[in-house]
C-alpha positions in Angstrom: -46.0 -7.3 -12.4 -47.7 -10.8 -12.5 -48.3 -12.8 -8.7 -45.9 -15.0 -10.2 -43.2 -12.4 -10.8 -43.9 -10.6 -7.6 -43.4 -14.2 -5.8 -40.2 -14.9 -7.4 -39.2 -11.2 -6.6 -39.9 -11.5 -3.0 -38.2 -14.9 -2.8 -35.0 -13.6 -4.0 -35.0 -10.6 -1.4 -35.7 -12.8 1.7 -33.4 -14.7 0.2 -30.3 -11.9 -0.1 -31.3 -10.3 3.0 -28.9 -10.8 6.4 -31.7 -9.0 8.9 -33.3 -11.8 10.5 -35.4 -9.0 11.9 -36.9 -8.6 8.5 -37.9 -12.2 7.8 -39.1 -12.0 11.2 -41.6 -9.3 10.4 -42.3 -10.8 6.9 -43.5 -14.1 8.8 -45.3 -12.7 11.3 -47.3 -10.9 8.2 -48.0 -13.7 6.4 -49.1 -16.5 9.6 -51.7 -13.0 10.2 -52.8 -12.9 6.6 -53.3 -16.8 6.0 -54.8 -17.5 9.4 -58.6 -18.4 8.5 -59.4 -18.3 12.5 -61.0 -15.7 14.1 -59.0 -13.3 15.8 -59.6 -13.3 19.9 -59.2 -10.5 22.0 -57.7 -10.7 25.2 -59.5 -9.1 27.9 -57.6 -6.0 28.0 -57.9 -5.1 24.7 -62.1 -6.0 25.0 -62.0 -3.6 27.1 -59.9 -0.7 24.9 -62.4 -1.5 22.4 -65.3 -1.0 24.1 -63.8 2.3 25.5 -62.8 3.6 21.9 -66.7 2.4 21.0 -68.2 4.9 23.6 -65.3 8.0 22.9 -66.6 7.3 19.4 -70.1 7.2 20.1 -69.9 10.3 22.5 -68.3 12.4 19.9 -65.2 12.4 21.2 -63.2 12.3 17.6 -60.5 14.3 15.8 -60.5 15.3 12.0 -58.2 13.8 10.1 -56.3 17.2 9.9 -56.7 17.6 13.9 -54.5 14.0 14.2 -52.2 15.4 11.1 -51.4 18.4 13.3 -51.3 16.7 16.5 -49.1 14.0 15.2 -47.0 17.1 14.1 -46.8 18.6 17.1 -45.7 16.0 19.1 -42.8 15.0 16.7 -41.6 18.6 17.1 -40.9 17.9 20.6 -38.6 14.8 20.4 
């Protein structure tokens, strides 16, 4: 499907859709995607970031399959 046919496409969905949530969302995407600024952290999240960094950096990781299985165990529970 072209860009041009995509655009269209996506027009008429927004366009047919009642969920204001959705539009919401879709907006919300697109001001993140277009905006040419730099992104600034607050200095909460700094801080997260540097924390991850070190956990990272200290080894302090799980496999992809580790997360899979932890992810699955915690949905078991709910």
């Amino acid at each position: 499907m072209s860009t041009a046919e995509l655009k269209i496409d996506l027009i008429s969905r927004i366009a047919n859709t009642k969920e204001s949530r959705i539009i919401e969302e879709l907006r919300k995407l697109l001001d993140f995607e277009l905006d040419k600024e730099a992104y600034e952290l607050n200095p909460q999240q700094q801080q997260r970031v540097s924390e991850a960094k070190a956990e990272y950096l200290a080894g302090n990781v799980l496999s992809e399959q580790q997360a899979d299985e932890a992810i699955d165990e915690w949905l078991s529970e709910k």
